[in-house]
DRENDRENTI-445160 format. One record per residue (C-alpha): residue number from 1; x, y, z; residue in one letter. Coordinates in nm, 2 decimals. Layout:
<recs>
{num: NUM&X: X&Y: Y&Z: Z&residuo: a}
...
</recs>
This chain:
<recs>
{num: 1&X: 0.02&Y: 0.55&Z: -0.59&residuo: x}
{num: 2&X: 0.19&Y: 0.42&Z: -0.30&residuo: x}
{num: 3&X: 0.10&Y: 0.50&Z: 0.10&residuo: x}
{num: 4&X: 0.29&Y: 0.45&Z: 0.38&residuo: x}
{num: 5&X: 0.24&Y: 0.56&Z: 0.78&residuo: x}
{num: 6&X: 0.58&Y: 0.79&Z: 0.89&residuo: x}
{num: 7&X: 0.74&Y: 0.84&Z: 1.17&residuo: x}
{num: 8&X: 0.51&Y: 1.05&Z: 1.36&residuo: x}
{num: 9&X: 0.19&Y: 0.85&Z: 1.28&residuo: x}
{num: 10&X: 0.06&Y: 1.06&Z: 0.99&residuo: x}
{num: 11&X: -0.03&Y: 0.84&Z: 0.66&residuo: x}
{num: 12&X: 0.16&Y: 0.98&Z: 0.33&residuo: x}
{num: 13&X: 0.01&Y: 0.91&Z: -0.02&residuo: x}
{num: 14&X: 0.31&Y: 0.94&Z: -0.26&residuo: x}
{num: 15&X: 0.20&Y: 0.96&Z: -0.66&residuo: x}
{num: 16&X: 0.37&Y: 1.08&Z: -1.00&residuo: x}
{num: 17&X: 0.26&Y: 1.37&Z: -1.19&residuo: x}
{num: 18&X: 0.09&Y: 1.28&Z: -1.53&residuo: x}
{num: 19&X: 0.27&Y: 1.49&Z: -1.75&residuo: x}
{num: 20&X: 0.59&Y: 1.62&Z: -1.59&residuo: x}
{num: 21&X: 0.68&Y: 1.22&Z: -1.49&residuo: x}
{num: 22&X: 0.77&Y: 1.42&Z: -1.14&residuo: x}
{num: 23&X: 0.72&Y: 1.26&Z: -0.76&residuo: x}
{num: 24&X: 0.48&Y: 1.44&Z: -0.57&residuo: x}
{num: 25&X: 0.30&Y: 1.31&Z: -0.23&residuo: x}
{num: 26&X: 0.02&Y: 1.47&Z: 0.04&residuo: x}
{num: 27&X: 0.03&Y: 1.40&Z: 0.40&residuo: x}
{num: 28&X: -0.22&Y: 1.36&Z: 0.64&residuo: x}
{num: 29&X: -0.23&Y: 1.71&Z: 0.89&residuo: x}
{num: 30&X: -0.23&Y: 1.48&Z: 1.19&residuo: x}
{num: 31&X: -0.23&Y: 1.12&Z: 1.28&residuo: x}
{num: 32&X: -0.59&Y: 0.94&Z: 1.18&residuo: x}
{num: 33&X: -0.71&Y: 1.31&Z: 1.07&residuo: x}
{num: 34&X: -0.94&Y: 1.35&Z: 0.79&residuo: x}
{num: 35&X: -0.79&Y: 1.68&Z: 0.71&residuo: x}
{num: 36&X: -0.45&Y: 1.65&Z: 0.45&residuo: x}
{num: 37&X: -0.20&Y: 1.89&Z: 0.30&residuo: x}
{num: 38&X: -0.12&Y: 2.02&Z: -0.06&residuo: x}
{num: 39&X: 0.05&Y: 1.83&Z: -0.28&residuo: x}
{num: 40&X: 0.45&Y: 1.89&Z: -0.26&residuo: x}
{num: 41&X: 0.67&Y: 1.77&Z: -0.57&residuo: x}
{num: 42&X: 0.98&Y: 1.57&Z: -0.55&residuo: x}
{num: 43&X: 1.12&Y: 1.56&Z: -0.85&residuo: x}
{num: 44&X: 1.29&Y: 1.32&Z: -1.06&residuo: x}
{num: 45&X: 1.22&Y: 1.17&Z: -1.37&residuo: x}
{num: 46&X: 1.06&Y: 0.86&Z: -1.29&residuo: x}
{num: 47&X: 0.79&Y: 0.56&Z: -1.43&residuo: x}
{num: 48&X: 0.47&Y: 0.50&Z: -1.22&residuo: x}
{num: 49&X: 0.37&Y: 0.37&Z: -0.99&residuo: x}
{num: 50&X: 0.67&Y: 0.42&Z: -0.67&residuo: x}
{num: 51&X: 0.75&Y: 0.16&Z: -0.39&residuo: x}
{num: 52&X: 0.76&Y: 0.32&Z: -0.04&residuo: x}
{num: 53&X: 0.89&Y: 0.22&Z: 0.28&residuo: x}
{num: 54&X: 0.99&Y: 0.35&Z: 0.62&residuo: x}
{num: 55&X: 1.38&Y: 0.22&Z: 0.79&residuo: x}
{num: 56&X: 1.46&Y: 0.10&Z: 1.10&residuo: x}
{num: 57&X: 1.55&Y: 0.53&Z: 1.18&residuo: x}
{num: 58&X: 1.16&Y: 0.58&Z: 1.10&residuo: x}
{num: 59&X: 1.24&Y: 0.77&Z: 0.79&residuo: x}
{num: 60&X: 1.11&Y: 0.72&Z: 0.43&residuo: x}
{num: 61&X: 1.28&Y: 0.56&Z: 0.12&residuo: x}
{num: 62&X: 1.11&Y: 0.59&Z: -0.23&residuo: x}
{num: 63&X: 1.16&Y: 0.34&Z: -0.52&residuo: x}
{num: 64&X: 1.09&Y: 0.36&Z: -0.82&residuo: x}
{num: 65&X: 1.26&Y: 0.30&Z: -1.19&residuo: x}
{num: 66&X: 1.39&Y: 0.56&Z: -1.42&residuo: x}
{num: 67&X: 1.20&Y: 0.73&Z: -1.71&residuo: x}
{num: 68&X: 1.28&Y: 0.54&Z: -2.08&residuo: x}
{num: 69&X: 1.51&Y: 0.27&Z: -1.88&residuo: x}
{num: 70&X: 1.50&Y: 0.03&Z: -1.62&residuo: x}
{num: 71&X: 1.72&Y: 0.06&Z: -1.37&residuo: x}
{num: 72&X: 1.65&Y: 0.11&Z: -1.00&residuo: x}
{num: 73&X: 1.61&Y: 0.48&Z: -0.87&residuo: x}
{num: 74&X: 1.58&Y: 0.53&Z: -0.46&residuo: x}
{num: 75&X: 1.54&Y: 0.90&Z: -0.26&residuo: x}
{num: 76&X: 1.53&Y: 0.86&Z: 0.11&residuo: x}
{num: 77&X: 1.41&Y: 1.09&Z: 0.40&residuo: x}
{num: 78&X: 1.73&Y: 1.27&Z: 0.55&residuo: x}
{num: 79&X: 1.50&Y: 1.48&Z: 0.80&residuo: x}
{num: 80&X: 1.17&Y: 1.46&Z: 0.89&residuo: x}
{num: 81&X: 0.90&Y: 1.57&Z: 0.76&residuo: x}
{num: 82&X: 1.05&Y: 1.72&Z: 0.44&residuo: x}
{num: 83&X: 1.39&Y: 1.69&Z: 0.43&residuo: x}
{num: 84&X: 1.51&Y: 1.47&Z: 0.13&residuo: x}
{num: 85&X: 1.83&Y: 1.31&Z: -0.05&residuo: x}
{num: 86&X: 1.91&Y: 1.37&Z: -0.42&residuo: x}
{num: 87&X: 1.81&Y: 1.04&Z: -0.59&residuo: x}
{num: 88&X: 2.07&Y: 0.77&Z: -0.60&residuo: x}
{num: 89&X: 2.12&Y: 0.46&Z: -0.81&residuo: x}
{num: 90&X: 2.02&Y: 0.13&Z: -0.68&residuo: x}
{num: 91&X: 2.12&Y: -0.03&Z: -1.10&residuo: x}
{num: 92&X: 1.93&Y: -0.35&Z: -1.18&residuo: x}
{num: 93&X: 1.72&Y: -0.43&Z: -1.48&residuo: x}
{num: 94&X: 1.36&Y: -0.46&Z: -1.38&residuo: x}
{num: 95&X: 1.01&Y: -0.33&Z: -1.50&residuo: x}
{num: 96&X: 0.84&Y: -0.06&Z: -1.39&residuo: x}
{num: 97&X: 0.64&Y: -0.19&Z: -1.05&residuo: x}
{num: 98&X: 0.85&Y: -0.22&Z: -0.76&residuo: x}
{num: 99&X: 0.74&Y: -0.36&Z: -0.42&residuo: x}
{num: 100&X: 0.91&Y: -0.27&Z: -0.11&residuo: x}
{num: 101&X: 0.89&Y: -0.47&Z: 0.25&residuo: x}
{num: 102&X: 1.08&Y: -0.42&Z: 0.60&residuo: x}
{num: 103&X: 1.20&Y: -0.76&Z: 0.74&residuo: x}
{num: 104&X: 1.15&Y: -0.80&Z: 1.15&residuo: x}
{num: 105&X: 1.51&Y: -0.62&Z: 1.24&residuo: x}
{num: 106&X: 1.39&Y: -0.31&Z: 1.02&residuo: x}
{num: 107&X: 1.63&Y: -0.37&Z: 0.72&residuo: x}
{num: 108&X: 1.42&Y: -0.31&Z: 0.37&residuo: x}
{num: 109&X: 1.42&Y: -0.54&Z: 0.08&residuo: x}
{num: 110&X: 1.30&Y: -0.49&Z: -0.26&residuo: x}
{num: 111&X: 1.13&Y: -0.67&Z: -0.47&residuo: x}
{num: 112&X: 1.07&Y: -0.64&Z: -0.86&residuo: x}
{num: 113&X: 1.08&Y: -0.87&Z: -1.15&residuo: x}
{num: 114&X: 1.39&Y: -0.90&Z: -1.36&residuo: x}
{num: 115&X: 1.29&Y: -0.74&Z: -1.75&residuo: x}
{num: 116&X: 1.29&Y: -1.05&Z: -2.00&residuo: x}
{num: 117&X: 1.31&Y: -1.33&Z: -1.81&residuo: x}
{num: 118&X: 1.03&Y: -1.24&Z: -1.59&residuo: x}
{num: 119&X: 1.12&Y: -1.38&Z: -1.28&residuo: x}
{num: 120&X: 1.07&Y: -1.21&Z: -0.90&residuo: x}
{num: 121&X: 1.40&Y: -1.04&Z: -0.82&residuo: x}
{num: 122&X: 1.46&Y: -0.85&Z: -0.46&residuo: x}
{num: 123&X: 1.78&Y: -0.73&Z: -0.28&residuo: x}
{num: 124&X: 1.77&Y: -0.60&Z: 0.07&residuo: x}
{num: 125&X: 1.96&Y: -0.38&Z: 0.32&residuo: x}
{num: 126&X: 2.28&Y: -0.58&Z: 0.47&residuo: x}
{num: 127&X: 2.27&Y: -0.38&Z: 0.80&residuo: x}
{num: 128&X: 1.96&Y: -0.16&Z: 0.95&residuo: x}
{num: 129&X: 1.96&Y: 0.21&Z: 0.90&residuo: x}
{num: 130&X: 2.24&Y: 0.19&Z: 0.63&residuo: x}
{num: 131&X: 2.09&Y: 0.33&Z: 0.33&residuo: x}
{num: 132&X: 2.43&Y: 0.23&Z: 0.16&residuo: x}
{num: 133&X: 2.48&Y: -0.12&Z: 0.23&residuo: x}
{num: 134&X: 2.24&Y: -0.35&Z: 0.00&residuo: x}
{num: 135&X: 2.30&Y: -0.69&Z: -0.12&residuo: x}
{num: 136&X: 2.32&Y: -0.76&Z: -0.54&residuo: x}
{num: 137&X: 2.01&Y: -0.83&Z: -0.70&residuo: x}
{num: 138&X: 1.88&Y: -1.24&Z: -0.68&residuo: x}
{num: 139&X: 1.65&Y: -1.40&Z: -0.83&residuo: x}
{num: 140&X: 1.35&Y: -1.62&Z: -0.69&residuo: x}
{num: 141&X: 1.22&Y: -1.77&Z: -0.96&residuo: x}
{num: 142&X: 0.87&Y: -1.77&Z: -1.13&residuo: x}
{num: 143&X: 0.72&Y: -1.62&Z: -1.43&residuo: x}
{num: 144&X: 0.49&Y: -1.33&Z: -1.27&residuo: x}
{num: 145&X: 0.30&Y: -1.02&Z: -1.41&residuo: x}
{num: 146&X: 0.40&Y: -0.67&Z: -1.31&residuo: x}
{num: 147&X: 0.22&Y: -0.58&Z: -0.96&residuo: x}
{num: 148&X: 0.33&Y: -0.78&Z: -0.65&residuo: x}
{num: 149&X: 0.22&Y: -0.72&Z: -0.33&residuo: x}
{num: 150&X: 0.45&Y: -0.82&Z: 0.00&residuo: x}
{num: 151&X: 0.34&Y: -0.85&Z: 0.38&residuo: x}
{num: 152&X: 0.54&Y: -0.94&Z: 0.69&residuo: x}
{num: 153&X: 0.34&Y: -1.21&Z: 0.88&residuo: x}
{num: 154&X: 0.26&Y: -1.27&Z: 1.26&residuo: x}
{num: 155&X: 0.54&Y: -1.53&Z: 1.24&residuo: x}
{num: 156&X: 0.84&Y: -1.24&Z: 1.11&residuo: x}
{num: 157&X: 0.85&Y: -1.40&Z: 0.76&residuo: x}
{num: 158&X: 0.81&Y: -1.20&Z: 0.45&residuo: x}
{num: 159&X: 0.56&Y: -1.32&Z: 0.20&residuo: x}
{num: 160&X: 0.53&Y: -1.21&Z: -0.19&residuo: x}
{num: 161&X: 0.21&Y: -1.24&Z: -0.38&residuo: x}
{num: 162&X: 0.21&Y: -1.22&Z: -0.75&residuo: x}
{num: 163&X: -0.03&Y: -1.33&Z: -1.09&residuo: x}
{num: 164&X: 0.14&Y: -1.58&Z: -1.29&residuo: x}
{num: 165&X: 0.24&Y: -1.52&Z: -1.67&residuo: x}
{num: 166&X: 0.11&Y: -1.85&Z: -1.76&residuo: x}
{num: 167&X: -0.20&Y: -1.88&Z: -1.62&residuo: x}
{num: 168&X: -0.28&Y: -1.57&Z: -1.50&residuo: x}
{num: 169&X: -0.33&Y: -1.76&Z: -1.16&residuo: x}
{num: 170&X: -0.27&Y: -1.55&Z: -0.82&residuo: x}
{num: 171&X: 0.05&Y: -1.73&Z: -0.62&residuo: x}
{num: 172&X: 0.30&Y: -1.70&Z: -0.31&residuo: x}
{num: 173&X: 0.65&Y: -1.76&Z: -0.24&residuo: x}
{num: 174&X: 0.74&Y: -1.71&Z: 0.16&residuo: x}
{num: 175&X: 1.09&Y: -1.64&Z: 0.31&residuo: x}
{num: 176&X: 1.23&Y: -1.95&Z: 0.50&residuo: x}
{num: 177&X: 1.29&Y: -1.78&Z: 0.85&residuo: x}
{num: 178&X: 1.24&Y: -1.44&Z: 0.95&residuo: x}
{num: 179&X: 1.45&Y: -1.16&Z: 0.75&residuo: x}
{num: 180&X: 1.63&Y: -1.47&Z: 0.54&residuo: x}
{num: 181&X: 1.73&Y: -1.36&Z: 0.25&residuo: x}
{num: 182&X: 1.85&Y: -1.65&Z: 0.05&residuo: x}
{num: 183&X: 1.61&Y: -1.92&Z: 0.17&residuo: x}
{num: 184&X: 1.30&Y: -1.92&Z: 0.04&residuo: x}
{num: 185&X: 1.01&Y: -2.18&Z: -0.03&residuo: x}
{num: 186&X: 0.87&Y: -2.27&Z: -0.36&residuo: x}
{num: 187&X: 0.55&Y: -2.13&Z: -0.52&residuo: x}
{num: 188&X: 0.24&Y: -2.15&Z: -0.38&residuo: x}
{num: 189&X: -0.10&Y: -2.16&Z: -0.54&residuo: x}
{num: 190&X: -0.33&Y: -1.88&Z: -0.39&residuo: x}
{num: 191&X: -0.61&Y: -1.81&Z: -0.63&residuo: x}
{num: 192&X: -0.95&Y: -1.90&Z: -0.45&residuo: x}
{num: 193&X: -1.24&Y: -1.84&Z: -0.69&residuo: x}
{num: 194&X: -1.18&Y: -1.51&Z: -0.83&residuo: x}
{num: 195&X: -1.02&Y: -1.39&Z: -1.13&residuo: x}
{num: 196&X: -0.81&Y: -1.04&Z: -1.09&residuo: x}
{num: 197&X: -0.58&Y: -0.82&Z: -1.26&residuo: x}
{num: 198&X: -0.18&Y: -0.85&Z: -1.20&residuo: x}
{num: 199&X: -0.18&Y: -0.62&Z: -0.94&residuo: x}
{num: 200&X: -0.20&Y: -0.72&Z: -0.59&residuo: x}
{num: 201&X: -0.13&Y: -0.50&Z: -0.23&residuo: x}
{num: 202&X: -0.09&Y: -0.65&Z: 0.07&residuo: x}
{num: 203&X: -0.12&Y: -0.51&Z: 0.47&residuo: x}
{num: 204&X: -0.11&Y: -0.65&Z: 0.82&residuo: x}
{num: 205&X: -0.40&Y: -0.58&Z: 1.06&residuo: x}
{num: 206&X: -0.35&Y: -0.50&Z: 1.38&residuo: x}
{num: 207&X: -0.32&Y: -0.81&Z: 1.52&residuo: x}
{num: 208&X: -0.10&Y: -0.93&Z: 1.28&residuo: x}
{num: 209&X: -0.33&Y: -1.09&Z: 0.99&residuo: x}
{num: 210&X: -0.21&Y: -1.04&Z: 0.63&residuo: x}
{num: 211&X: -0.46&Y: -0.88&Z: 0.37&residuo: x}
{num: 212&X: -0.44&Y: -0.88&Z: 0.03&residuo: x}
{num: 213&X: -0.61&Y: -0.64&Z: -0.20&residuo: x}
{num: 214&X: -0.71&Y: -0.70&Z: -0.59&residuo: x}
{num: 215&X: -0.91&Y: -0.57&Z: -0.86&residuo: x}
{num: 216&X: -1.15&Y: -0.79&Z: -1.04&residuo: x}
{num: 217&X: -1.02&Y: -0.88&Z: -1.39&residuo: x}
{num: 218&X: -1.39&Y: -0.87&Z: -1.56&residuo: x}
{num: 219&X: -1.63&Y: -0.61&Z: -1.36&residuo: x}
{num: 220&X: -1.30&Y: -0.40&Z: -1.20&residuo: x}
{num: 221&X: -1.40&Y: -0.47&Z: -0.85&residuo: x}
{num: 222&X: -1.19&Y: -0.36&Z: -0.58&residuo: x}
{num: 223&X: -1.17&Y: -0.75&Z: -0.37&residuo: x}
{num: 224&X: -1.00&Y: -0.85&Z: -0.06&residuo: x}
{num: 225&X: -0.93&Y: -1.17&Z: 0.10&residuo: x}
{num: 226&X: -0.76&Y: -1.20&Z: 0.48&residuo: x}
{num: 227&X: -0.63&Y: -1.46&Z: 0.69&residuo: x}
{num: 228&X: -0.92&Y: -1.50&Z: 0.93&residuo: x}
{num: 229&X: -0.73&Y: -1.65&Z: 1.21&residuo: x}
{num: 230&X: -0.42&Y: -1.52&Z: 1.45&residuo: x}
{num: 231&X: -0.13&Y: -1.70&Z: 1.53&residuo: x}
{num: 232&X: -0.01&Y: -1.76&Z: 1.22&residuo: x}
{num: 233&X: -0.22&Y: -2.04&Z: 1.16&residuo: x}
{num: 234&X: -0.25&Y: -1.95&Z: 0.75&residuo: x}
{num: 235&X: -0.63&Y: -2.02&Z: 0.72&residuo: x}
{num: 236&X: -0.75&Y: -1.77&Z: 0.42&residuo: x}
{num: 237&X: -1.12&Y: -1.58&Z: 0.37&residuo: x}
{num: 238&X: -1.24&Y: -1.63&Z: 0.00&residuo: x}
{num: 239&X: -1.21&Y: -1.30&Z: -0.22&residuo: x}
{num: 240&X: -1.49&Y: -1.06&Z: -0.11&residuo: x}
{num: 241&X: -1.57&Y: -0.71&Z: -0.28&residuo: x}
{num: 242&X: -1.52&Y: -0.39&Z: -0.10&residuo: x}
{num: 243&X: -1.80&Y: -0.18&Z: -0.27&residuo: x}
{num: 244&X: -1.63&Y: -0.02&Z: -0.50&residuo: x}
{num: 245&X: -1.45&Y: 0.01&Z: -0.88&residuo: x}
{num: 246&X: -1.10&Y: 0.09&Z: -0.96&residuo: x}
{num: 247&X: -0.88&Y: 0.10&Z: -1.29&residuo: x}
{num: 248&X: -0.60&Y: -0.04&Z: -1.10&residuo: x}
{num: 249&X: -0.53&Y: -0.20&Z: -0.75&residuo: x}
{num: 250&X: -0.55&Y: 0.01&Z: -0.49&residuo: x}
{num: 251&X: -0.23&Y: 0.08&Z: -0.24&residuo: x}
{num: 252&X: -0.29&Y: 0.00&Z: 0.16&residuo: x}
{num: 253&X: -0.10&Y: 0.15&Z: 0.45&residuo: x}
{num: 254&X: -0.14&Y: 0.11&Z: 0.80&residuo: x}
{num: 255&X: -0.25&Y: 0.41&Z: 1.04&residuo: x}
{num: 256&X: -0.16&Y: 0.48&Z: 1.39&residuo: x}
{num: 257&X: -0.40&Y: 0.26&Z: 1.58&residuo: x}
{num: 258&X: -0.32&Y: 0.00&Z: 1.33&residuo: x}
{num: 259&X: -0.63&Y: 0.01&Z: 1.13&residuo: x}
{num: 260&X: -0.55&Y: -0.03&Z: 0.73&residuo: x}
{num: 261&X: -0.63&Y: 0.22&Z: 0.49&residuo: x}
{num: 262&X: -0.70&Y: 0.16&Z: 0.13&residuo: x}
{num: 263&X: -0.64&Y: 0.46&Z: -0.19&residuo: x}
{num: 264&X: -0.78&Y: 0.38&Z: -0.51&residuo: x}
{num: 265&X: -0.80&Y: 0.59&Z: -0.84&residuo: x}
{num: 266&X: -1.15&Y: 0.65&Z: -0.91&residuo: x}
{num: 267&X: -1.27&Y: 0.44&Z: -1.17&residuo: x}
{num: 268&X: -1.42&Y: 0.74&Z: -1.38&residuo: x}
{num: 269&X: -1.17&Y: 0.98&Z: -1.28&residuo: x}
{num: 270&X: -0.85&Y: 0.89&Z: -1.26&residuo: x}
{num: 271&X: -0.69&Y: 1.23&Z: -1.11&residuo: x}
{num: 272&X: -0.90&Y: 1.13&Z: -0.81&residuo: x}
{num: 273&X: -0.84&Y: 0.92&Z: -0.53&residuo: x}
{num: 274&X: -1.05&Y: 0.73&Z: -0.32&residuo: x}
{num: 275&X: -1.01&Y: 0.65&Z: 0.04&residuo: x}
{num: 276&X: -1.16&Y: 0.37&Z: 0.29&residuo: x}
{num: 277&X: -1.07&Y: 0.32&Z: 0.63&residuo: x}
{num: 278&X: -1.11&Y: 0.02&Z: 0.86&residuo: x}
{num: 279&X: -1.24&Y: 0.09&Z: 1.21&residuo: x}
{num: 280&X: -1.19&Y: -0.11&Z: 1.58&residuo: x}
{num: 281&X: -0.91&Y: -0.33&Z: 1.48&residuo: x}
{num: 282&X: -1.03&Y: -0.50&Z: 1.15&residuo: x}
{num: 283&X: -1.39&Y: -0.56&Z: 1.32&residuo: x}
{num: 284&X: -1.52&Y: -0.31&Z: 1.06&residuo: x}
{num: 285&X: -1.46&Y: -0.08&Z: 0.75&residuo: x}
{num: 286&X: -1.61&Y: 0.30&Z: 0.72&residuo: x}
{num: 287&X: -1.75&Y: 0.40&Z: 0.39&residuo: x}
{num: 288&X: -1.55&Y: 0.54&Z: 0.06&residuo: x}
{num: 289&X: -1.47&Y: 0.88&Z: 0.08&residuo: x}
{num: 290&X: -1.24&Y: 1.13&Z: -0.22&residuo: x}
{num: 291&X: -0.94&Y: 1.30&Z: -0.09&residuo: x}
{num: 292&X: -1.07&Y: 1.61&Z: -0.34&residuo: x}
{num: 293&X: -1.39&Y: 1.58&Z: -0.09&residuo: x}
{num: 294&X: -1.56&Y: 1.91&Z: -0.04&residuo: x}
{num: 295&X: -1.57&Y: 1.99&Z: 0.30&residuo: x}
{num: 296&X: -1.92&Y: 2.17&Z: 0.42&residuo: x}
{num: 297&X: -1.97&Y: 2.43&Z: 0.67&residuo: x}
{num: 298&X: -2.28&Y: 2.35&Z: 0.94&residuo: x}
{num: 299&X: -2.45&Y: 2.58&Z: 1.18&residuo: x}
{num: 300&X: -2.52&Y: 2.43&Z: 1.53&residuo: x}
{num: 301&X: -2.89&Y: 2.47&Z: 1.65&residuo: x}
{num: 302&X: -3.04&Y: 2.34&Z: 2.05&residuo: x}
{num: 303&X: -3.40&Y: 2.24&Z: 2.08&residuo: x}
{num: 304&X: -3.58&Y: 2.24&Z: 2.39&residuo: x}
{num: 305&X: -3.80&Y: 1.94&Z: 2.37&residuo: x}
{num: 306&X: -4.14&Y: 2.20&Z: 2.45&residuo: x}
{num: 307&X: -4.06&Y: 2.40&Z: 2.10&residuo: x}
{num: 308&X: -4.43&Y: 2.22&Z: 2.00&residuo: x}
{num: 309&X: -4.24&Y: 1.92&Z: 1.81&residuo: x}
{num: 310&X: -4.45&Y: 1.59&Z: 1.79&residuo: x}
{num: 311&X: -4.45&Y: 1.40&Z: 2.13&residuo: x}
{num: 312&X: -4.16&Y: 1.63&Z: 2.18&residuo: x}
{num: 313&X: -3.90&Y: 1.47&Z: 2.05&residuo: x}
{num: 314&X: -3.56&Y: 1.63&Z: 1.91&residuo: x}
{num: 315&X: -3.53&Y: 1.45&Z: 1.56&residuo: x}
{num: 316&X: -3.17&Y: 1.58&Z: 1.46&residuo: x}
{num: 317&X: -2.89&Y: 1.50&Z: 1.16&residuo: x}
{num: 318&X: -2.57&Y: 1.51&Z: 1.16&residuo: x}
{num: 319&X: -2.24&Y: 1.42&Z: 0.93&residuo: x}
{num: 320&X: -1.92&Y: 1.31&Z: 1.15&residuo: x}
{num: 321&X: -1.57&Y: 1.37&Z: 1.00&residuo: x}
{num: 322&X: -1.57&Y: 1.03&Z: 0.86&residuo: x}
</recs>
């Protein structure tokens, strides 16, 4: 699954049906609302999971890679909220995860790694809002399992984290200077004390702050670890669990008012999705909720405090939206 905040501030969830290998996403009915629409289909034949992004126009582009192959597949936004391109060919030769990031000026880049040789590839928009003008793929190096997560940080630079082939170690590479596309530093060593699966997600907080998202590899723990200082100062939590499970890393957008959001299949039930929200920019996280929640009718009821309850006081319960 992939999730990404649109234009008008309303979170989309964007997933491939099981059996018809067919996109498909839900969007929220209004920005931060608990409430969220059908399921609407796409099409395409496509691999799981997608990559999606929104341009410098505030429109959507979808990534993903073909069905039996492996080259690149993109479907863009042409209208919002549901107007949509016939899927073009972005060629390549990648595996099936694709990661996609928006530089400071709004161009996109994407990132995958090149099928074989296992190194990180990514190729970007030349020009904002041109869904036609990309670079040729280039390689950055590394040996790196299928599942990398990318983040812009508070300093405009784009930074890709990634599990190693080799040692199953969790590692960075950063761009040089914001939106650089051929500069780049070396690998860097990110692993703390956890071991996790090779799939990582990555959002900014509202002030800035990169978090990265993983699964532990032995108990399937959904973990996170965040930069616990502004400014760009690069100073790192250790892993910490979110109190949950989850076959697979979860994906992370950012609402409206900045807070991230985290969707993860549930770990016993995979058509399910599970949902948790941060609250009061990053000071806080609300508790794990299912899209496929029931939703429960109350009835209102107003005590006068002389009704003959003990030491007349109104005991009440209640269940907010979230």
């Amino acid at each position: 699954i992939a999730v990404v905040t649109n234009g008008d501030g309303r979170m989309e969830v964007f997933g491939v049906e099981r059996a018809s290998r067919t996109l498909a996403y839900v969007r929220q009915a209004a920005p931060n609302s608990v409430e969220w629409s059908g399921w609407k289909g796409l099409g395409g034949a496509i691999h799981p999971p997608v990559a999606v992004g929104r341009n410098a126009a505030g429109l959507l582009e979808v990534f993903t890679v073909e069905a039996g192959g492996d080259r690149v597949k993109h479907l863009r936004q042409t209208s919002a909220p549901d107007g949509w391109s016939a899927w073009e060919d972005l060629g390549g030769s990648v595996e099936s995860q694709l990661t996609v990031a928006r530089n400071r000026d709004g161009r996109l880049e994407l990132f995958g790694i090149e099928r074989g040789s296992h190194q990180l590839v990514h190729r970007w928009q030349t020009r904002p809002e041109s869904h036609a003008d990309w670079s040729e793929w280039m390689g950055l190096g590394g040996a790196i399992e299928p599942g990398l997560g990318v983040g812009l940080n508070v300093l405009g630079r784009l930074e890709v984290f990634a599990v190693t082939r080799t040692n199953n170690s969790v590692e960075r590479i950063c761009q040089s200077a914001p939106g650089e596309g051929m500069a780049w530093t070396g690998w860097q060593d990110f692993s703390g004390q956890s071991s996790v699966k090779p799939e990582l997600a990555v959002g900014p907080s509202a002030d800035g702050r990169l978090e990265v998202f993983a699964v532990d590899a032995q108990d399937l723990t959904v973990l996170h670890r965040w930069e616990t200082m502004v400014g760009g100062s690069d100073r790192w939590s250790a892993w910490a669990s979110m109190g949950e499970s989850a076959p697979s890393c979860p994906a992370v957008g950012q609402n409206e008012e900045g807070n991230l959001e985290v969707f993860a299949l549930d770990v016993s039930d995979h058509s399910r999705i599970n949902h948790r929200r941060q609250i009061s920019r990053a000071s806080d996280w609300l508790d794990w909720s299912s899209l496929d929640h029931t939703t429960f009718d109350y009835s209102a009821h107003t005590w006068q405090t002389d009704e003959g309850l003990p030491d007349n006081v109104v005991e009440a319960i209640t269940q907010t939206q979230d």
